[in-house]
C-alpha positions in Angstrom: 19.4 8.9 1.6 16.3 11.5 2.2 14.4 13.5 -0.4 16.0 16.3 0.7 19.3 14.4 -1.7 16.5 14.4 -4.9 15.6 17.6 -6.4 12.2 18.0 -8.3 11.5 20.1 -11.3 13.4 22.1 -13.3 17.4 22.6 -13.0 18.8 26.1 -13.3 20.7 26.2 -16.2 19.6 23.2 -18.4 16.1 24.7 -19.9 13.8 22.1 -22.3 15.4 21.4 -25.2 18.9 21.0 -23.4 21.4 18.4 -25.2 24.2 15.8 -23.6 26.5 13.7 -25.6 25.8 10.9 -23.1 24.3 9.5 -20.1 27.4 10.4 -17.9 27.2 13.8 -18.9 23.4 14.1 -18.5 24.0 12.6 -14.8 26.9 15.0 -13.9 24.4 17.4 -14.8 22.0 16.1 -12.1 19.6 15.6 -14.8 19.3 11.7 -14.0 20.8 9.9 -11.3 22.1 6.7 -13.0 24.1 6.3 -16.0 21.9 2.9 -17.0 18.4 2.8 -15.3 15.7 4.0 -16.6 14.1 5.5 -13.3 15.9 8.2 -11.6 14.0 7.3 -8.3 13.3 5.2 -4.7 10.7 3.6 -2.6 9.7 6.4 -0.1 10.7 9.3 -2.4 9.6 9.1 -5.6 11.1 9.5 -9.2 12.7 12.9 -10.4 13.6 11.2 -13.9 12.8 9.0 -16.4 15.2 7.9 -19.4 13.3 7.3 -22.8 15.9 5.0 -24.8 13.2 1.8 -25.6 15.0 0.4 -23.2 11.5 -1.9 -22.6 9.6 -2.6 -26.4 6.2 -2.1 -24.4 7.6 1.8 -24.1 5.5 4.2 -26.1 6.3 7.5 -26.5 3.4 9.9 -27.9 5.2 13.4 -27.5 3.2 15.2 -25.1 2.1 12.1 -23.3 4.1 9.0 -22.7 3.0 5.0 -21.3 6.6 4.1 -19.6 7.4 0.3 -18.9 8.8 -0.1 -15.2 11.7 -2.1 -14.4 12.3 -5.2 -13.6 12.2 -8.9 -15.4 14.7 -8.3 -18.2 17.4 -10.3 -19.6 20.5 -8.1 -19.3 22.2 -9.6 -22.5 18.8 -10.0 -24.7 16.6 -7.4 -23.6 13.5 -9.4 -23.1 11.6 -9.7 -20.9 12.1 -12.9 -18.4 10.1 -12.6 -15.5 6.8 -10.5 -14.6 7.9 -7.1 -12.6 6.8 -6.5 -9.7 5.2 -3.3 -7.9 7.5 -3.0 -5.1 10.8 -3.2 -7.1 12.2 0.3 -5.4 12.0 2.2 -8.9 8.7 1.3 -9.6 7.4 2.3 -6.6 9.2 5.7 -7.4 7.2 6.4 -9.6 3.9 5.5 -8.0 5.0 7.9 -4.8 5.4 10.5 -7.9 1.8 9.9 -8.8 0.5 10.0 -5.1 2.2 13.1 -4.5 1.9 15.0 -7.5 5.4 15.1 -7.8 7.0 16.4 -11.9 9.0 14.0 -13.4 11.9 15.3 -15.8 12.3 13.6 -18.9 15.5 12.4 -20.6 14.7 11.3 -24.4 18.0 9.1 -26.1 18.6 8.7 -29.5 17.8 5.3 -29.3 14.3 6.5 -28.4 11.0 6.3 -30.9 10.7 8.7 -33.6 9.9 11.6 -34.3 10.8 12.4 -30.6 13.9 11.1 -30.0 17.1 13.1 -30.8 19.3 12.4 -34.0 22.1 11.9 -31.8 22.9 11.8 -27.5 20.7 13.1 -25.2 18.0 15.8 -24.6 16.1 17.2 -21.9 12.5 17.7 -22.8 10.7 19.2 -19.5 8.8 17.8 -17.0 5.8 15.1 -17.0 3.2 14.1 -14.1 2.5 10.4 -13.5 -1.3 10.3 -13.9 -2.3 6.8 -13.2 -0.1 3.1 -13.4 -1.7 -0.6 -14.2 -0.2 -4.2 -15.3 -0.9 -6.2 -18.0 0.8 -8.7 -20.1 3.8 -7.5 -22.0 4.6 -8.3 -26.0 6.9 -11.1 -24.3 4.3 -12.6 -21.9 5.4 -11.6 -18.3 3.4 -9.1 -16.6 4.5 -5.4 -17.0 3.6 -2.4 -15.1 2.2 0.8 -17.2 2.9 4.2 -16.4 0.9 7.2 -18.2 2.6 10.1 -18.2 1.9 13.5 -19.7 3.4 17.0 -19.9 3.2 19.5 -17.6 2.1 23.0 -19.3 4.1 26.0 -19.1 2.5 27.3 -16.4 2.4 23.6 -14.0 6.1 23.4 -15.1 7.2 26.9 -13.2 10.4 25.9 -10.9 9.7 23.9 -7.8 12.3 24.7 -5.2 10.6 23.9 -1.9 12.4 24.3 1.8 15.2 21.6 2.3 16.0 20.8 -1.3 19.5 20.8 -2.3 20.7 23.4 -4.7 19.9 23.0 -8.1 23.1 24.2 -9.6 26.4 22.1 -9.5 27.4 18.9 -10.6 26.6 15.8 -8.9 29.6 14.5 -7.2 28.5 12.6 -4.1 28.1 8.7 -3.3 24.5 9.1 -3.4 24.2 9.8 -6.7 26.5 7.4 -8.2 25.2 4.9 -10.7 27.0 1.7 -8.9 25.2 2.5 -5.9 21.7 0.4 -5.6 19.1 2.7 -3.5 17.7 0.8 -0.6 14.6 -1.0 -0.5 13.0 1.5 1.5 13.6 4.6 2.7 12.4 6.9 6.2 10.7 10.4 4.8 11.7 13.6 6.1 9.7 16.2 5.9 10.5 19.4 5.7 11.5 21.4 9.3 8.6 24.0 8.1 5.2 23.8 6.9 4.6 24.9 3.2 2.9 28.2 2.8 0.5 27.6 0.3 -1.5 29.9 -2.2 -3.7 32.4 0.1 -5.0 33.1 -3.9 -5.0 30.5 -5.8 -5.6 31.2 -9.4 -7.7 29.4 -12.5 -6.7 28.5 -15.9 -8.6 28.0 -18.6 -8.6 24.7 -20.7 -9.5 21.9 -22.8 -10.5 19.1 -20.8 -11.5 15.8 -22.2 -13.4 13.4 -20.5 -15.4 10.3 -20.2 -19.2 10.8 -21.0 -20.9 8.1 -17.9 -24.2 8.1 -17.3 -25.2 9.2 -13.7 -28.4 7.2 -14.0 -26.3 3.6 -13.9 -24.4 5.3 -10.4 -27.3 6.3 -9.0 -29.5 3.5 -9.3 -26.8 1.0 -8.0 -26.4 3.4 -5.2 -30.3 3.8 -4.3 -30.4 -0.4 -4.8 -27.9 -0.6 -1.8 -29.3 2.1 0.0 -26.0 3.8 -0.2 -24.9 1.6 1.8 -20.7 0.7 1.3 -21.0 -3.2 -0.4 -17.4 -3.6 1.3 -18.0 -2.5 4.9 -21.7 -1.4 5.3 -20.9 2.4 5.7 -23.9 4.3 5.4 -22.5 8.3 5.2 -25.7 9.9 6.5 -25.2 13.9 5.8 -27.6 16.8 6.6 -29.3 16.7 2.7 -29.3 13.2 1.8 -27.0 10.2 2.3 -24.0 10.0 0.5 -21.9 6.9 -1.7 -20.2 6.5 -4.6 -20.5 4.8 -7.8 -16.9 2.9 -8.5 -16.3 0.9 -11.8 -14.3 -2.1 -11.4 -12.9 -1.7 -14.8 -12.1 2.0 -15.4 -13.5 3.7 -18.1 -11.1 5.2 -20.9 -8.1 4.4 -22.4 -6.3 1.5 -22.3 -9.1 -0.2 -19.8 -12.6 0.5 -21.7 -14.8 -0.3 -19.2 -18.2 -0.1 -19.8 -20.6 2.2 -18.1 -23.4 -0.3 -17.1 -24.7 -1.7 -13.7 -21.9 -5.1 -14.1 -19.7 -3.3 -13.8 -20.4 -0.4 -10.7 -20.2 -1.2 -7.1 -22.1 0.9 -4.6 -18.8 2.1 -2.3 -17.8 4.3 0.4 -15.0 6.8 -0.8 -12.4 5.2 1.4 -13.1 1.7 -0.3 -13.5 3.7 -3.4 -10.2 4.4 -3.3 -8.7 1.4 -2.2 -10.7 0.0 -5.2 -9.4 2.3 -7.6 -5.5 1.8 -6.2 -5.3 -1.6 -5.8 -5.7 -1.8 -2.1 -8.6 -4.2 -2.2 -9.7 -6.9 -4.8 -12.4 -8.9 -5.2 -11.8 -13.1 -5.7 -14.2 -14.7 -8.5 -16.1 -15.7 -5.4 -16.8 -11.7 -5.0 -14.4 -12.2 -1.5 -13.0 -9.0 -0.7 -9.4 -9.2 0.0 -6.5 -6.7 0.3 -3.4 -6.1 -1.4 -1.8 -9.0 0.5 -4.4 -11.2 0.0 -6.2 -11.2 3.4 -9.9 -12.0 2.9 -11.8 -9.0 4.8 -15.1 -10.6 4.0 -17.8 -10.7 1.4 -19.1 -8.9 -1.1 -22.8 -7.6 -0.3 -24.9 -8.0 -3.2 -28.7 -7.4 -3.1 -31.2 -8.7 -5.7 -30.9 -6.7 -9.6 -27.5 -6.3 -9.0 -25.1 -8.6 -11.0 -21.4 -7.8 -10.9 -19.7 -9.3 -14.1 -16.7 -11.8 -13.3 -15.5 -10.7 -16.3 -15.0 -7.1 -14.9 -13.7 -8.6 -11.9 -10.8 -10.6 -13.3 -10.1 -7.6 -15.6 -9.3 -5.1 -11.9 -7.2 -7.9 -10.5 -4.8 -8.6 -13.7 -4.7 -4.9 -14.1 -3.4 -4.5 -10.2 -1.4 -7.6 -10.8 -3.0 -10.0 -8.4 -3.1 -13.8 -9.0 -6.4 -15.6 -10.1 
């Protein structure tokens, strides 16, 4: 299975607001690939679909934005939730690879679904979404969960994507691949594509609404001019023409659901590649303020100079929202 057998985006003759008596008949339409799972997806390619049924009671749909359970640790016969999920289950990391790469996301809403969004009866197609960020927490049941936020694309971002080397987007789905009692493998090679994208020689703006975090760039800066600018995780100093250059990265994130606070506890004086692998999950920090990666390694320690107290608190907060052990 490649990407080249998963087609992004919107499908020629089944515009928003497209109906289906049932699953079957929304996956013969290529819509979704499975007749029961919620993510229409694999590790290595990312999702094309997600099913909104409240299949998962954590699901909430808002309309224009959505926070989608991932799957994984549910009792077939009860619908609870049994066991915590896990990150690397192959749908779940579908839809982080969908978030990495920016790829849309169709949307199947079932009747079953919350109202007023879901329809009265069967199925209906209600465009695409973009994966914007993912965390765990602790479900309603008491396993951990893993969060997806999704919101919809606007007319414009939702124009057809039909790239080089994606199948035809017309046709029913009739091959083995795409069969619902056929589990995806664990992992998957990427192809690219033979050529090279063109790009936008003109890329255009839009004009918008944007709403975001108010953070004061007094905290950043003077946790940045404490360390010198100096990385806390690996000593990096990025010394450019004007000045040097770091970045101030909150261990809790700001906003909704996290919260975080905007004070020095809770900013760490980073470089931007350990700014990133803060901000994804790639490195964590033990209540011993140990840096370790993903897989636990210990890389070394935290460097912490003197007016500079990182709150536990903060800390414990990034590593149950990654999903890493205490």
């Amino acid at each position: 299975m490649s990407k080249a057998d998963y087609y992004f985006g919107e499908l020629e003759g089944h515009p928003v607001g497209s109906t289906y008596a049932s699953r079957a008949e929304a996956m013969a339409a290529g819509i979704h690939r499975f007749a029961m799972q919620g993510i229409s997806g694999s590790a290595g390619i990312a999702a094309n679909c997600i099913a909104l049924s409240k299949g998962y009671v954590d699901d909430e749909d808002h309309g224009d934005w959505i926070l989608y359970t991932g799957a994984g640790g549910k009792d077939p016969k009860t619908d609870r939730q049994i066991a915590d999920q896990e990150i690397t289950q192959y749908h779940n990391a579908s839809l982080v690879y969908s978030e990495e790469g920016g790829l849309p996301v169709r949307v199947l809403r079932g009747h079953k679904g919350e109202k007023p969004y879901a329809p009265k009866v069967g199925f209906r197609y209600d465009g695409l979404y973009q994966v914007t960020r993912h965390w765990a927490e602790q479900g309603r049941d008491g396993f951990r969960i893993w969060r997806f936020h999704l919101v919809r694309l606007t007319p414009d971002e939702a124009r057809p994507w039909t790239p080089a080397g994606q199948r035809p987007a017309t046709g029913p789905v009739g091959d083995a691949d795409f069969r619902a009692d056929v589990a995806p493998p664990t992992s998957v090679t990427y192809e690219p594509s033979a050529e090279a994208p063109a790009g936008n020689p003109a890329p255009h703006r839009a004009t918008g609404i944007v709403q975001r975090i108010v953070r004061s760039s007094r905290v950043a800066k003077y946790i940045k001019e404490l360390h010198g600018h100096r990385c806390q995780v690996c000593g990096l100093n990025l010394d450019l023409p004007v000045a040097p250059y770091s970045e101030g990265a909150h261990i809790r994130a700001l906003g909704m659901p996290h919260n975080g606070p905007d004070t020095h506890d809770n900013v760490l004086c980073l470089c931007p590649n350990h700014h990133v692998l803060l901000d994804k999950g790639g490195i964590y920090l033990d209540d011993h303020l140990i840096v370790r990666d993903h897989a636990g390694n210990e890389l070394g320690p935290l460097t912490v100079v003197n007016g500079h107290d990182v709150s536990l608190t903060h800390v414990r907060y990034h590593r149950e929202h990654h999903g890493f052990a205490s």
